[in-house]
C-alpha positions as CSV (number, residue, x, y, z in Angstrom):
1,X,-64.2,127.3,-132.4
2,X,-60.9,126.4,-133.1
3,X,-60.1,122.6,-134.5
4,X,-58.3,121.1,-132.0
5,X,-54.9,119.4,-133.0
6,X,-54.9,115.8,-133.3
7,X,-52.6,113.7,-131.6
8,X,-51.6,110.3,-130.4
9,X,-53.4,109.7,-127.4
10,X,-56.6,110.5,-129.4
11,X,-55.9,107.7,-131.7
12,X,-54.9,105.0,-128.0
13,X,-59.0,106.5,-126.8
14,X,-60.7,105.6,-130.3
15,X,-58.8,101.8,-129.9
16,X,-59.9,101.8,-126.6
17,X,-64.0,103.0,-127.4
18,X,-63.9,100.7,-130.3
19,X,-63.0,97.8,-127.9
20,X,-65.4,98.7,-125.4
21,X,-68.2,99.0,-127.4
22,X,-67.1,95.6,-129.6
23,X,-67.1,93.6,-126.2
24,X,-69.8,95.0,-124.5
25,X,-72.0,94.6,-127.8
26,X,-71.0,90.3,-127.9
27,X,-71.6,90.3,-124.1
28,X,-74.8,91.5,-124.9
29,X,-75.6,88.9,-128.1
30,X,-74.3,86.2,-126.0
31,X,-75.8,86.2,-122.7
32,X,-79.5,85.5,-123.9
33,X,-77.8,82.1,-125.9
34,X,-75.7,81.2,-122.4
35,X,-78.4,81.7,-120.2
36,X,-81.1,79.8,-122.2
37,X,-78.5,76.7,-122.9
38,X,-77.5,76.8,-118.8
39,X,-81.4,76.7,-118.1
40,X,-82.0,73.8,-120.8
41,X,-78.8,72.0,-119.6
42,X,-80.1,72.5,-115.6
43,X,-83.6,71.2,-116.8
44,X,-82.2,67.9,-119.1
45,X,-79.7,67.2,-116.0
46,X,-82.1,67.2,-113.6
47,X,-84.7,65.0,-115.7
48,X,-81.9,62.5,-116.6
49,X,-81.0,62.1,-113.5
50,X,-84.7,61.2,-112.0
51,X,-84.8,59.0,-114.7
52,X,-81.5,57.1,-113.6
53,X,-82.3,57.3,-109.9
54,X,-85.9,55.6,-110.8
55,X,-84.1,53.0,-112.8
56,X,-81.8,52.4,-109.8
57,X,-84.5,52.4,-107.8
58,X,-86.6,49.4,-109.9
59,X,-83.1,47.7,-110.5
60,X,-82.6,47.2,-106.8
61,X,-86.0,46.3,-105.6
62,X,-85.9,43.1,-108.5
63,X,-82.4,42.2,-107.0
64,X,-84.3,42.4,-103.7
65,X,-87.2,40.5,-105.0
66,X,-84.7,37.8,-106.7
67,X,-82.7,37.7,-103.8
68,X,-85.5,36.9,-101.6
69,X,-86.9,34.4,-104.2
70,X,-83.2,32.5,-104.1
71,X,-83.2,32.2,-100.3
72,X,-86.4,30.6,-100.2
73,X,-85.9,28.2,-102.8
74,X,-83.0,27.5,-100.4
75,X,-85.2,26.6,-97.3
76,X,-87.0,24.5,-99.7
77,X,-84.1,22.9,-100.5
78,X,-82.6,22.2,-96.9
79,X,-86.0,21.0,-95.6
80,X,-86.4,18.3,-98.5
81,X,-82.8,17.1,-97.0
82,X,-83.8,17.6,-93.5
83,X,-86.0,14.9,-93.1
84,X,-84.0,11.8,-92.9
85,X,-85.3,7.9,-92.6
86,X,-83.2,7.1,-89.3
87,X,-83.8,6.6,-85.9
88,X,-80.7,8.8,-84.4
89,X,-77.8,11.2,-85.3
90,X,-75.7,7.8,-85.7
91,X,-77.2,6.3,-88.4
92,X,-76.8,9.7,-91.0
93,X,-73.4,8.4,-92.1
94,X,-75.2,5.8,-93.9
95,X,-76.6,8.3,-96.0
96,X,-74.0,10.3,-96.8
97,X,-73.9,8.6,-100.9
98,X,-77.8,10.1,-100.9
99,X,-76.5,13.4,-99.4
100,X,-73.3,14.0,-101.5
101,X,-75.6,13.3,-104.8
102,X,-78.4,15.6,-103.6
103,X,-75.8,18.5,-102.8
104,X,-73.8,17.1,-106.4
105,X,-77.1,18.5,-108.1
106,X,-77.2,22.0,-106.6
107,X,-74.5,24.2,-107.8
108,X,-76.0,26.6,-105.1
109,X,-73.6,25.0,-102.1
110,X,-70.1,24.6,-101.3
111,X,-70.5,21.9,-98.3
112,X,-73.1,20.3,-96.3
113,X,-72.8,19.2,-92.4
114,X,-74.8,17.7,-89.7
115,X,-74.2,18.3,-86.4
116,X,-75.7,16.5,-83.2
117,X,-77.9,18.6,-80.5
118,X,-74.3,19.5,-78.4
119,X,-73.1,21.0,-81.7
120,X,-70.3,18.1,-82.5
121,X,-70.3,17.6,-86.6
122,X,-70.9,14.2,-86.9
123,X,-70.8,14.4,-91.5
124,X,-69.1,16.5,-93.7
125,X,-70.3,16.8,-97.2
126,X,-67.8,18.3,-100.0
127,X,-65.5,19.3,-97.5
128,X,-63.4,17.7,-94.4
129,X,-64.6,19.1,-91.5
130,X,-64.5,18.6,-87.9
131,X,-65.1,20.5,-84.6
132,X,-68.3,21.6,-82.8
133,X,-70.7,24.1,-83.6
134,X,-72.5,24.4,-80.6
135,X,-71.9,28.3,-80.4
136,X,-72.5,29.2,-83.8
137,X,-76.1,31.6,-84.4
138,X,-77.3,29.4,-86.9
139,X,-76.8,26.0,-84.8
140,X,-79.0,27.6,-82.3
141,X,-81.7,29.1,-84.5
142,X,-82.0,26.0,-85.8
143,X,-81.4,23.7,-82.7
144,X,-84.8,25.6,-81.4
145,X,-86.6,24.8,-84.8
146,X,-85.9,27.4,-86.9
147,X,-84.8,27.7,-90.8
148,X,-81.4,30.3,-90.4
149,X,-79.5,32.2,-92.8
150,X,-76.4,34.0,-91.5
151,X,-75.0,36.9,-93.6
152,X,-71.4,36.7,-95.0
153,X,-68.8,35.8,-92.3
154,X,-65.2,34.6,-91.9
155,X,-65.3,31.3,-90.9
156,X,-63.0,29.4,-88.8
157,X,-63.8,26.2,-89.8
158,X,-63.1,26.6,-93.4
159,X,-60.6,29.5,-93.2
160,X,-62.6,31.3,-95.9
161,X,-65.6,33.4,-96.2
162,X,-69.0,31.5,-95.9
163,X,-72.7,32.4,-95.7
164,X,-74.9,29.2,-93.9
165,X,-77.8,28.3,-94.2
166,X,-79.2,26.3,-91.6
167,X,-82.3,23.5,-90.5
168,X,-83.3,21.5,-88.1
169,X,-82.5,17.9,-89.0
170,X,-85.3,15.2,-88.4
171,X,-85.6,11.7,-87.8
172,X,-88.1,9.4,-89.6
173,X,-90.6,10.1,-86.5
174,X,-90.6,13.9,-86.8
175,X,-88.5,14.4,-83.9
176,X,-85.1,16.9,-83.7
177,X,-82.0,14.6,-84.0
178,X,-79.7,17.7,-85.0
179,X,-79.2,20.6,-87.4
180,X,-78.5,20.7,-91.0
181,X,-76.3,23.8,-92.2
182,X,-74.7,24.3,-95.8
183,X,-72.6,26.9,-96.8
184,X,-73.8,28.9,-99.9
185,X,-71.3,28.9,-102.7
186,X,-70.5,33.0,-102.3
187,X,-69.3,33.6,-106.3
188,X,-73.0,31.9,-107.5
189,X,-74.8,34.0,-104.5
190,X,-72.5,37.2,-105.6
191,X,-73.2,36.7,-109.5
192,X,-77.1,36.9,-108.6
193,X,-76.7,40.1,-106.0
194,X,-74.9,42.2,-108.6
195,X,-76.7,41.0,-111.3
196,X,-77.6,45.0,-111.9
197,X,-78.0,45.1,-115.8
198,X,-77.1,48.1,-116.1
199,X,-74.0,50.2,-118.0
200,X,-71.0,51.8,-116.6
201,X,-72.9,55.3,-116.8
């Protein structure tokens, strides 16, 4: 056999082998380490985020739990106030020092009103207003004898958001006069609904 001349494009096809076999040979190292740490990192993600999602999970049903808690400490509230000694709708203005002290005391409430059975406010606690309620939900769940809580509305009457609640108003004999609404100071009801204790992440 005769030895075959070397010449350049011998030395380009050695470059080339020897890059071949460098890149195939750290392909080959690396894959086991990328597969193992996408398997690991697919595993932890998944785990973490159960663990989030049931933390979520507890977080909202104590909000739900505190929430529900709050709005029935309300009712108590508004039936302790609902039971007036007077004989008719006329005579609550008379009591309005008692009623602006009681409401003074619970940081829960922005105003208190009474309205007569055709809806006309007849007292205004905390706040100056006037008008008739007569076709508001809440004056007619609680005109048939039921404690009412509305969700969060614009209201007309103040110009501003509101959430009422609402009861029916008795006089010293037990007997419907009227209904009893206050409006739920929103930025104390908010601070308790997003009470989430919980980080940014």
């Amino acid at each position: 056999f005769q030895k075959r001349p070397f010449v350049a494009s011998d030395e380009v096809d050695y470059k080339r082998l020897t890059w071949r076999n460098t890149f195939l040979t750290i392909v080959l190292f690396v894959s086991p380490f990328l597969l193992l740490y996408f398997a690991v990192n697919a595993e932890v993600s998944s785990l973490i985020k159960n663990q989030i999602h049931s933390r979520l999970s507890d977080t909202i049903a104590e909000n739900i739990k505190a929430i529900s808690i709050f709005l029935q400490d309300r009712e108590t509230d508004l039936r302790s106030f609902s039971h007036l000694e007077v004989e008719n709708i006329r005579e609550v203005q008379s009591l309005a020092p008692l009623l602006k002290t009681l409401v003074s005391e619970k940081r829960w409430y922005d105003f208190l009103l009474i309205a007569d059975l055709e809806g006309n406010i007849v007292l205004s606690i905390n706040l100056d207003i006037a008008g008739n309620i007569a076709d508001r939900e809440y004056f007619r769940a609680s005109k048939a004898g039921k404690f009412f809580y509305s969700g969060v509305f614009f209201s007309d009457l103040t110009q501003s958001s509101a959430m009422v609640l609402s009861h029916p108003l008795f006089n010293r004999e037990n007997r419907t006069i009227g209904v009893l609404a206050a409006s739920l100071d929103l930025e104390s009801f908010y601070s308790l609904l997003f009470d989430l204790r919980i980080g940014k992440t």
